[in-house]
C-alpha positions in Angstrom: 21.7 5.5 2.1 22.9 8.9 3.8 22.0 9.2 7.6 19.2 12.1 6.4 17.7 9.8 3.4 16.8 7.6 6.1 15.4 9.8 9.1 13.2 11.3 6.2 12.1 7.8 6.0 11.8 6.8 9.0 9.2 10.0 9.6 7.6 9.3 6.6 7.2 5.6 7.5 5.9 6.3 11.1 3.1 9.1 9.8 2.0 6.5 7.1 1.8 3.2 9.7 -0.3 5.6 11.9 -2.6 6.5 9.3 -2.5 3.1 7.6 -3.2 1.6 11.7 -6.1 4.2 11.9 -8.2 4.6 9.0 -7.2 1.3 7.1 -5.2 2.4 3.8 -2.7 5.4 3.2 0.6 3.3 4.0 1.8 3.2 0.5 0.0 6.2 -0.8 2.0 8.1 1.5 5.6 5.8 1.3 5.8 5.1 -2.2 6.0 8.6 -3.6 8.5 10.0 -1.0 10.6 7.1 -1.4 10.7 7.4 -5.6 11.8 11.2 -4.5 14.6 10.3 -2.5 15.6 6.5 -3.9 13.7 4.7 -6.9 16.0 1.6 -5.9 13.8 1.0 -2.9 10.5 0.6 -5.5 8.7 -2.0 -4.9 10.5 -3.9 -2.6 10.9 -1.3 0.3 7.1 -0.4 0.6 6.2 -4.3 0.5 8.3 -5.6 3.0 7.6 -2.1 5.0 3.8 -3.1 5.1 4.2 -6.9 6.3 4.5 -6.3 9.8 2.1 -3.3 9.9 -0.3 -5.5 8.3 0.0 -8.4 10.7 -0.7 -6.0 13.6 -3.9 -4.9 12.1 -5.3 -8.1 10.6 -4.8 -9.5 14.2 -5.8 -6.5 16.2 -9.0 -6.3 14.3 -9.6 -9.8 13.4 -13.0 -10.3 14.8 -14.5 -7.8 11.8 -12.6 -9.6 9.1 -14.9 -9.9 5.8 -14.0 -14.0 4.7 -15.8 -13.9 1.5 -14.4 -10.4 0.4 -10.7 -11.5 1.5 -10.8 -14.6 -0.7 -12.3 -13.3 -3.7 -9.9 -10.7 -3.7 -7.0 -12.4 -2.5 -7.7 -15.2 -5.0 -7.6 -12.5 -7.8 -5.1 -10.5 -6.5 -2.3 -13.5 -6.8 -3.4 -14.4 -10.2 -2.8 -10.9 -11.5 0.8 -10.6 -9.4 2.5 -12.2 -12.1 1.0 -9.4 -14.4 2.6 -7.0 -11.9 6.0 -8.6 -12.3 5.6 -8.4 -16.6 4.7 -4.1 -16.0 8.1 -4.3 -14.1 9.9 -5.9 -16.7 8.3 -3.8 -19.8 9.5 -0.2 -17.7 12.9 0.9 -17.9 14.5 1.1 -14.3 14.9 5.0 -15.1 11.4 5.7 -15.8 10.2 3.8 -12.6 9.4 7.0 -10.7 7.3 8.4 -13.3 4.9 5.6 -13.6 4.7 5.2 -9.9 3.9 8.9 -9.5 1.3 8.3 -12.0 0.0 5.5 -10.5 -0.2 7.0 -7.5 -2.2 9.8 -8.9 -4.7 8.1 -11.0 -5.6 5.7 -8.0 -6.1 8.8 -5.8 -8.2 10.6 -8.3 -10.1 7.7 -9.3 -11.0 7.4 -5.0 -11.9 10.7 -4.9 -14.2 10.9 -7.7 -16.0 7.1 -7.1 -19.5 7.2 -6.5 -20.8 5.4 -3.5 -21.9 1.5 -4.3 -22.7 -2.1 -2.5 -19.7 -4.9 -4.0 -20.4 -7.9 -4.8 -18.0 -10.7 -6.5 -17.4 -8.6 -9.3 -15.8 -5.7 -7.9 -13.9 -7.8 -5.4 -12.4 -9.6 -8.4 -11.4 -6.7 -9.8 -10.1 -4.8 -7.2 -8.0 -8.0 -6.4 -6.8 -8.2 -9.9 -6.0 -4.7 -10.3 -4.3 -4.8 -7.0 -2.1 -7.5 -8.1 -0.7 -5.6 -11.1 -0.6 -2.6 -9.1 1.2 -3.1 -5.9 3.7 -6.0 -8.1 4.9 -2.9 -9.8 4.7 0.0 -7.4 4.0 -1.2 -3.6 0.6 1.1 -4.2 -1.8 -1.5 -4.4 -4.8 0.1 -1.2 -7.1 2.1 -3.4 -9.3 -0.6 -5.1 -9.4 -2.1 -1.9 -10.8 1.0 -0.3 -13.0 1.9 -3.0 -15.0 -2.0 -2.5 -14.6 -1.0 1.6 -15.3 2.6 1.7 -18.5 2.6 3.1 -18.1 -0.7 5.1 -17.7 -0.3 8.8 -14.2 1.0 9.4 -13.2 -2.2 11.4 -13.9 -3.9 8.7 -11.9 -2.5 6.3 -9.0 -2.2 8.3 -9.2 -6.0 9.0 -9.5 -7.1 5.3 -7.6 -4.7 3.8 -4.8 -5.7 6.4 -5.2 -9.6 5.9 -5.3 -9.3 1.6 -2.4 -6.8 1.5 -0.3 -9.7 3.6 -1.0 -12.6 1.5 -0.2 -10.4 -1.4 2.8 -8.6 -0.5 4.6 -11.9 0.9 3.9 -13.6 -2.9 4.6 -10.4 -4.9 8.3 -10.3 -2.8 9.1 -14.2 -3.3 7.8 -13.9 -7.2 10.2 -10.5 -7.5 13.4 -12.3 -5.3 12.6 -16.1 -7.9 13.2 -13.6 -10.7 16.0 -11.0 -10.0 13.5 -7.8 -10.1 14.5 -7.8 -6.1 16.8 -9.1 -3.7 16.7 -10.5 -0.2 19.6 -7.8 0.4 16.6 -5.1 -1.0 15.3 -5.5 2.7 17.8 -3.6 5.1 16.2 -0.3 4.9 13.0 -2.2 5.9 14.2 -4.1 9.0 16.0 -0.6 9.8 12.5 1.1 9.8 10.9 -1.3 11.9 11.1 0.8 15.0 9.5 4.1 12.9 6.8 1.2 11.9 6.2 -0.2 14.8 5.5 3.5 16.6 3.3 4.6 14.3 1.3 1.3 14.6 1.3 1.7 18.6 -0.2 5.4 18.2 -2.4 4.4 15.8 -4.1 1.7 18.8 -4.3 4.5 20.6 -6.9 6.2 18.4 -8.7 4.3 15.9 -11.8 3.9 17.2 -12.2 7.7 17.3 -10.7 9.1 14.0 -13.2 10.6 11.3 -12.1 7.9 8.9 -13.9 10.3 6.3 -11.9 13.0 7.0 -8.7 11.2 7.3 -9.0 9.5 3.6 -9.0 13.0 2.4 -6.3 13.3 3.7 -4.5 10.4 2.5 -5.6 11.4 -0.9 -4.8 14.5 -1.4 -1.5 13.8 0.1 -0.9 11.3 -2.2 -2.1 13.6 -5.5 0.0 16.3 -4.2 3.0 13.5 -4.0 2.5 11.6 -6.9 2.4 15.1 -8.8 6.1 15.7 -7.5 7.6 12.3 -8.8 5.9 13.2 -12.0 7.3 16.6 -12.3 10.6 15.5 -10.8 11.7 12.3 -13.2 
């Protein structure tokens, strides 16, 4: 990886912790693309292991607002669609990788911005579990049917389950990709390299999450990732 590859990354990775630290989702949204632009190779595996420490901050800095009911019914669903996840990585050709996450990434953000305001219930954290599995197995972008169940929660909340599922689920999505050759333990140098650039943005983002307009910063987030995911498309 050349020396500018990687401070690209390293900014990219820093503006998404903070954002991911602040409003609760937007780590991926904002990784996944730019990485497909400048490496597929580090799809899925980079954006996973990137997230696992970000996520541990948040799920203990924000622990006392964690939703227990939510976080099993979607972490229960969410591990028994990863193997789904691994079976979309097998079925796409290694070259075509970077289209379907660009596509991914757009749908998901499209599908946030046009949802309609609603109350979950078991149903929807089932299938925002499940769809996350297959999702985030493939790609690493897994946050948008968790924010869509979360939107309209308080944002502590979200931050905290969000934080807590994505963990679980991005620790058994790497060990099920490493157990069947899709990745490799040596897939996580760029990630340890990065950890500085994650922790930062993580450190900022204490700083200012309890005054952020968590509205205003989804948009954000969202039409970042449109705008990105449009780019991998257009570029594959």
């Amino acid at each position: 990886m050349s020396t500018a590859t990687l401070a690209v990354l390293a900014l990219t990775v820093a503006v998404a912790a903070f954002v991911q630290g602040s409003s609760g989702l937007g780590f991926a949204l904002i990784v996944a693309p730019v990485a497909g632009i400048l490496d597929p190779g580090l799809l899925p595996v980079f954006v996973l292991a990137s997230m696992i420490p970000l996520n541990l901050y948040v799920a203990w800095r924000e622990r006392a607002a964690l939703d227990l009911r939510g976080a099993g019914w979607i972490t229960g669903a969410r591990l028994a669609a990863t193997p789904g996840g691994l079976a979309l990585l097998w079925l796409i050709p290694d070259r075509s990788i970077g289209l379907f996450v660009g596509a991914a990434t757009v749908l998901a953000a499209a599908v946030s911005l046009a949802a309609p305001a609603f109350t979950p219930g078991r149903l929807a954290y089932v299938g925002a579990g499940a769809v996350t599995g297959l999702t985030e197995t493939a790609t690493g972008v897994g946050g948008p049917p968790l924010a869509l169940v979360y939107q309209h929660r308080p944002p502590a909340e979200l931050r905290a389950t969000v934080a807590v599922c994505f963990l679980i689920g991005e620790v058994a999505s790497l060990v099920l990709l490493f157990a069947t050759g899709r990745g490799h333990p040596g897939d996580l140098g760029p990630a340890f390299l990065l950890l500085p650039a994650i922790g930062a943005g993580a450190w900022l983002s204490r700083l200012v999450h309890h005054r952020l307009d968590a509205r205003r910063m989804r948009l954000f987030v969202l039409v970042f990732a449109l705008v990105s995911g449009l780019v991998l498309m257009l570029g594959v």
